[in-house]
N, C-alpha and C positions, 0 to 999 in steps of 0.2 A: 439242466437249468442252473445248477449250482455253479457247473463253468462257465457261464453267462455271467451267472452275479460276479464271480472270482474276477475276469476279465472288465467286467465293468469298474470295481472297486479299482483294478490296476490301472484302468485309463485313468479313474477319475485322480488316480494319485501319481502319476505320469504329469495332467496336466497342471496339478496344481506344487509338482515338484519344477515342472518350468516356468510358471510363475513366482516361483521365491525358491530359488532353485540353494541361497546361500543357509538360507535359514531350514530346509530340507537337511543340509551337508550338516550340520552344527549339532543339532539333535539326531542322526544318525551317527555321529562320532562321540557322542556324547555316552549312545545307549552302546556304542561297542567299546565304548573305555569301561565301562560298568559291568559287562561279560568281559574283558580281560583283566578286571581288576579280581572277579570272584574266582576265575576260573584259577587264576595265581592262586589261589588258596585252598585249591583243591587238592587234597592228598590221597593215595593206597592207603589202607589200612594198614599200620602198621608202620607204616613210613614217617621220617623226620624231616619237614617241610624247610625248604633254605632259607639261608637268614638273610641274603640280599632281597626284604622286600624294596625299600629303596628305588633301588636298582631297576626291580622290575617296572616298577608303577614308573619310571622314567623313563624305562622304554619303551612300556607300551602308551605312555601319552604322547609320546615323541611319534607311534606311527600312528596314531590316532587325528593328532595336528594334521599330521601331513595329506590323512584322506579327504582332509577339506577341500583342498587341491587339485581331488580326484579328474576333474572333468577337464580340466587341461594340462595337467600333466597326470595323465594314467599310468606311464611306465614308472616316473621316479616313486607314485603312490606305492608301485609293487614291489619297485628295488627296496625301498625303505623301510617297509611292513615286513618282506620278507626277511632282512639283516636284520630286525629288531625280534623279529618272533624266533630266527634262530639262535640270536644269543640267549632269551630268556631257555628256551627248552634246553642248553647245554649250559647253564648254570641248574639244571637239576629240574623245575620246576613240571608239572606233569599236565602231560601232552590233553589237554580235552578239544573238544570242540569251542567253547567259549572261550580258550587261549585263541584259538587259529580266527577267531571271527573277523578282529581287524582285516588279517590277512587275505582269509577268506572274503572279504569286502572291496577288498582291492581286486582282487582276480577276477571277480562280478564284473564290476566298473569296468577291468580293462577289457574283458572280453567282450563288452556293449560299446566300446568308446573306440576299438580298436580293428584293425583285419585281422583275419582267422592266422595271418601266419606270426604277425606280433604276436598275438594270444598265444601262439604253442611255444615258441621261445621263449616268450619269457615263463609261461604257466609252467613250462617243463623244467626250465632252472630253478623255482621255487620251487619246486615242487621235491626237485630230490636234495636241494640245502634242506628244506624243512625235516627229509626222509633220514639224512645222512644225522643229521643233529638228533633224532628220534631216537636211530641206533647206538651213537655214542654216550646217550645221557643215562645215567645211572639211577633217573628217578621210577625206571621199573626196570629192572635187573632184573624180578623170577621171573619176567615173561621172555619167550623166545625171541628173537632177531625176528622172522618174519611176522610176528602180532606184533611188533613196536611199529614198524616199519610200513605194514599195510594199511594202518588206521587212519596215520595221516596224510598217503595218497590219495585215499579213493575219499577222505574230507576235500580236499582241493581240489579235486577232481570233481566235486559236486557244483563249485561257483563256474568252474568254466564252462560245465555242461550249460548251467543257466543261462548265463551270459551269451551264450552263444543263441540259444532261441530266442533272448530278448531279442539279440541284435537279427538274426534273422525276421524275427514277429515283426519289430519296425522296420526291415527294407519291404518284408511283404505289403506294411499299410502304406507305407511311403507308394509301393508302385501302385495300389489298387487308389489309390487318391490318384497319381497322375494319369493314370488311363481315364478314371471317372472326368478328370479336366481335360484331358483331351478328347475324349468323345463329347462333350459340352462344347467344346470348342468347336467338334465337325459339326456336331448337329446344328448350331445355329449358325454357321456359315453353307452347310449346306439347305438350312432352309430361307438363307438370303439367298441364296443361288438361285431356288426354284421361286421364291417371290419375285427376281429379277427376269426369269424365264417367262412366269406366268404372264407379266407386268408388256415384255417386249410382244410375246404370242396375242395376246388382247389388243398392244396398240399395232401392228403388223394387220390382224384383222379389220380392225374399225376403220384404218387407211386404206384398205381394200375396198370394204363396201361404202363408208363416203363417199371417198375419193371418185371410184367407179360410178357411180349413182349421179352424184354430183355433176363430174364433169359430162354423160350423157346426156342428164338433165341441161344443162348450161348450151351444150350443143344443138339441140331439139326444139328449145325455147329462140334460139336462134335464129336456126331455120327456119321454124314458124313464123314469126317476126317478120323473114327476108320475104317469105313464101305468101305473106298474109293479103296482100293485094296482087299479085301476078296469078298465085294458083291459093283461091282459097280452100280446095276441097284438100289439096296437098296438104296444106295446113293445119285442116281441121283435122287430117289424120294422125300429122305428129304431134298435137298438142293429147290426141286421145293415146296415144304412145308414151307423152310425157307423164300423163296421170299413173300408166304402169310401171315408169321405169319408179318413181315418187314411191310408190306403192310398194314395189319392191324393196326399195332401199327402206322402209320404215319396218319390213318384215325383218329384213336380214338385221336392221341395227339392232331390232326388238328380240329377236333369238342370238344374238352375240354379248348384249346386255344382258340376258336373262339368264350366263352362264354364272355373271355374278353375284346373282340372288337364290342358285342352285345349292338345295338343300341336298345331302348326300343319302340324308335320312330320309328325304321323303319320294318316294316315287313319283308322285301328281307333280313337282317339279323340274321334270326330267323334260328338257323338250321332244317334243315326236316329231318334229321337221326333220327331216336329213338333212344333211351337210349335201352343199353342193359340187357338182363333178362334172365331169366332161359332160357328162349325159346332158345339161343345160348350156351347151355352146349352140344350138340355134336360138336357145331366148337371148344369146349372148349376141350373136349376128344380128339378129332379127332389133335389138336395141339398137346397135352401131348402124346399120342401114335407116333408121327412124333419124339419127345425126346425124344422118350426112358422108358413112362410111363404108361403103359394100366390101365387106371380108367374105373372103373363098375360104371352104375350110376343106383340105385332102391329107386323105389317108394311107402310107404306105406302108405294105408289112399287114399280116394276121393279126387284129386288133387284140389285147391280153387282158384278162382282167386284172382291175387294178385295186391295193387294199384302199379301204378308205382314206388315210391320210395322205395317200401318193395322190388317188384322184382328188380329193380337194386343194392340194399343192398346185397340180398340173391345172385345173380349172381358174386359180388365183393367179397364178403367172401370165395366164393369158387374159383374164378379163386386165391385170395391170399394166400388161404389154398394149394391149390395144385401146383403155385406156389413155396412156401414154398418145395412139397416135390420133385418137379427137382431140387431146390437148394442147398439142404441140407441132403433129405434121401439120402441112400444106396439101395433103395429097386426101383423096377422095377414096382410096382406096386400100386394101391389107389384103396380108396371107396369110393363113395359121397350116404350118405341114406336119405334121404326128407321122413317126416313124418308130414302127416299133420294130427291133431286132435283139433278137436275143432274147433277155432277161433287161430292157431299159428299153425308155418308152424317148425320143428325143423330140423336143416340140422347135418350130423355127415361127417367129413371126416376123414378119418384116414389111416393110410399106416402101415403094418406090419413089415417092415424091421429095423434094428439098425439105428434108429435118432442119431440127432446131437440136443439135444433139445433146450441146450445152446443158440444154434445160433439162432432156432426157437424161440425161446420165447423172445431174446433181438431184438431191432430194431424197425425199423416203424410199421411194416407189421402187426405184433400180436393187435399193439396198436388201428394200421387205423380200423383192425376190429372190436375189440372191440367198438372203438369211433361209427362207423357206425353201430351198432348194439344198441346202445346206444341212439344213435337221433331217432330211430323210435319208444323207448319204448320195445327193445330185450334186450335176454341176451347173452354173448358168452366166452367160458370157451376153453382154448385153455393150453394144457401141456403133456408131455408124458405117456402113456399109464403102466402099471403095467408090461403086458405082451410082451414090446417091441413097439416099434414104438410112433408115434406120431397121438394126435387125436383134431378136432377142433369141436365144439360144441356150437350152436345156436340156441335160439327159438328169432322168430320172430312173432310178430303177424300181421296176412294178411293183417290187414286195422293200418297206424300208429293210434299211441295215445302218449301222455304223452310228444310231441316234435314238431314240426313240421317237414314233409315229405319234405327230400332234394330234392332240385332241381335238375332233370337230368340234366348228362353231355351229 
């Protein structure tokens, strides 16, 4: 807890040294002109303290000035600190801690302002002017070379250490802030993505079951129509065909809509319809024959089962495919061919009469299949035939791969 508070008091004096970052420097050269003025007057017992105060106090306000500077020019901060703090210790005066602080201030700064290999050059060339002038100065003569000489390495030796975890500590937050914005960044790009997704899967469905519904319906009511005085029983029977296909389509819109009022929390929301599949290509026949279209449906190959998003896939392409040809053919009649081999299921439908391929191939319809063929890892190839008509063409493979398996509507 106490390294919490430590770190918090240093943010909070980080941020408000970059805030008034001049007025920071001024009272920090202020409070180290004030430890190298005391420390100058520190003596050994016994000892006779030099008479260039003067001197001193000239020197060290001179590398005092200069640390104002610190944050853009770091090195001349340390060339300058270091050549003043060495003439003072070889005019006699004794070596402490509050002499070296300027100095020591400088070596901080540069090791936070600077690369690790600026820091060692220069840290290492002050480091032995400071060591070399320690040795030579006469203001402790009874102590040995090695006690004059070690005390004020491993002093400078202390701001560089520092300096160095600062600057470490700030690249660490520097990166944990840009990973935190760039994961901000995936996540709400990737939850546009799947809004986009969700947004094209929802309009791909509703274009399905209108569309399909719609256009049966339109065909049926037609017929009825054409049939209502030559065959009225014919009549009455696709009008009583029109009410189911109605019917249907108010089901299917009703559980496609109700995905988007699905609480994830609550169960009782969930719908219990299944998702439709191949297994519904005779109501799917049995509607086009009520319009006007008799489709043959053949199967070649060991039929396989299929997961649920393939068979919903494979049952959507073909109610769009034929679809397609109440809309658009001339002809009275289709094929839907299922060939399953291997591991992929391939669907052909096609109709022999004079297309309109035009209209077939522009629009949603071509495209939703395509798209839905596409998400499960299929292919689907949709364009008019050589020899007349129109033909739509799929491989699917049974189990998806390569996408993830849409969600039943």
């Amino acid at each position: 807890m106490i390294t919490s508070l430590e770190r918090r008091y240093a943010d909070r004096l980080e941020e408000f040294s970059d805030r008034r970052p001049f007025a920071v420097d001024l009272v920090l050269a202020a409070a180290l002109m004030g430890c190298a003025v005391l420390g100058g007057k520190l003596t050994l017992p016994g000892a006779t303290p030099p008479d260039q105060d003067g001197t001193a106090v000239a020197l060290m306000g001179v590398a005092c000035l200069v640390l104002l500077k610190h944050r853009s020019h770091p090195r001349a901060a340390v060339v300058v600190n270091a050549a003043c703090t060495t003439v003072v210790i070889a005019l006699g005066y004794l070596l402490t801690p509050l002499l070296l602080a300027p100095v020591m201030a400088a070596l901080y700064w540069l090791a936070t302002h600077t690369d690790r290999r600026t820091t060692r050059v220069y840290g290492l060339a002050t480091m032995l002017a400071v060591t070399v002038a320690a040795g030579v100065s006469d203001s402790m003569d009874h102590l040995s070379l090695l006690l004059r000489t070690i005390g004020p390495f491993f002093w400078l030796l202390l701001p560089l250490a520092a300096g160095n975890m600062t600057r470490l500590r700030r690249a660490y937050l520097k990166a944990v802030q840009a990973r935190a914005e760039h994961a901000e960044r995936t996540r709400e790009e990737e939850a546009r993505l799947r809004v986009t997704e969700e947004r094209m899967r929802i309009a791909r469905e509703l274009h399905d079951v209108v569309a399909h519904h719609l256009a049966l319906a339109n065909a049926q009511a037609g017929t009825a129509a054409h049939l209502a005085l030559s065959n009225p029983q014919q009549s009455q029977k696709i009008l009583t065909d029109l009410t189911g296909t109605t019917s249907s389509a108010l089901r299917e819109l009703k559980a496609t809509l109700g995905l988007l009022r699905q609480n994830d929390d609550d169960p009782d929301s969930l719908s219990l319809e299944p998702s439709p599949g191949l297994s519904r290509l005779p109501e799917l026949v049995s509607a086009c024959a009520s319009a006007g279209v008799t489709v043959t449906v053949s199967t070649e190959g060991e039929p396989q089962p299929l997961s649920p998003g393939v068979d919903l896939t494979a049952f959507r392409i073909v109610q769009e495919a034929l679809t397609n040809v109440t809309k658009h053919a001339t002809t009275e009649a289709a094929s839907v061919r299922l060939t399953y081999s291997g591991s992929r299921l391939q669907i052909t439908v096609t109709n022999d009469g004079p297309a309109a391929p035009v209209a077939q191939s522009r629009g949603f319809g071509v495209m939703g299949m395509r798209e839905r063929a596409h998400s499960i890892g299929g292919e689907l190839h949709a364009g008019p035939r050589p020899e007349g008509g129109f033909e739509v063409t799929t491989a699917l493979p049974l189990q998806p791969h390569g996408a993830e398996e849409e969600t039943t509507a």
